[in-house]
C-alpha positions, 0 to 999 in steps of 0.5 A: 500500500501507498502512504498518503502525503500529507497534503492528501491526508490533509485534505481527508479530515473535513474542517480541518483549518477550523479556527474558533478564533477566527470565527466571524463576528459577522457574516455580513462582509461574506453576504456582501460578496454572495450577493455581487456573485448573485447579482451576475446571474451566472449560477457556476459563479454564485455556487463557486464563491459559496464553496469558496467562502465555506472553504475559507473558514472550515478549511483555511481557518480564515476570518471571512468577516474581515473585509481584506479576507473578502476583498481578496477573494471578491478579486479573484472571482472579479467581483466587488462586494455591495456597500454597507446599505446595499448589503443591509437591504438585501439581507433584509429582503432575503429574510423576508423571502425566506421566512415567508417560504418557512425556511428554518435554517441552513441548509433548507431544500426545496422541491417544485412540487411544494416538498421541503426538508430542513438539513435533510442529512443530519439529525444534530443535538446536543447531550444534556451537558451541551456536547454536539451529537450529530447523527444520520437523520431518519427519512434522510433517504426520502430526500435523497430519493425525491431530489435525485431520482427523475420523474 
């Protein structure tokens, strides 16, 4: 057998840049960035800068509530994040569009036949002394099946 470098071995362990000390204080600065990325209309774009944020901070450990964090990926992808008010308006329209749906969380799927489910693939709780259970949610297969089989 073939040892595993480290880059690879690396790579295996999800959140493995995780940093409790750079965790943002706020997530405007990074919805600022996803909504200039919506706002180009290409869905490869908007999905590309999602993973990139969420890449950033559990994989590099990186602040994505700093400005310079988010300038720097808002280059990359040749975007430049909405101002402050901009950035305030949208959020509030979202919220208002996503609780009139009856969004609960993130993630939350919705099917074109009026299904929903709220993180269809984890049931996650806490013990009674505050530790994090996470475990596979029951019925997590009738999602699976409703969004990826063909009608």
């Amino acid at each position: 057998m073939r040892p595993r470098s480290r880059r690879f071995a690396h790579r295996c362990v999800p959140f493995a840049g995780f940093s409790v000390e750079a965790f943002p204080t706020t997530s405007l600065t990074a919805y600022a960035l996803t909504a200039a990325a919506d706002r180009a209309g290409d869905p490869v774009l908007i999905e590309e800068v999602g993973l990139a944020l969420r890449n950033a901070l559990f994989e590099e450990g990186l602040d994505i509530g700093r400005p310079e964090v988010i300038g720097s990926m808002a280059a990359r992808f040749d975007l430049e994040p909405l101002d402050a008010e901009t950035t305030s308006v949208a959020v509030q329209a979202d919220w208002g569009a996503g609780r009139a749906r009856g969004v609960v969380g993130s993630p939350h799927f919705f099917t074109e036949d009026g299904a929903d489910w709220f993180c269809p693939g984890l049931a996650i709780s806490r013990d009674d002394v505050g530790n994090f259970i996470v475990a596979w949610k029951v019925g997590a297969e009738a999602f699976v099946d409703r969004v990826f089989t063909p009608a």
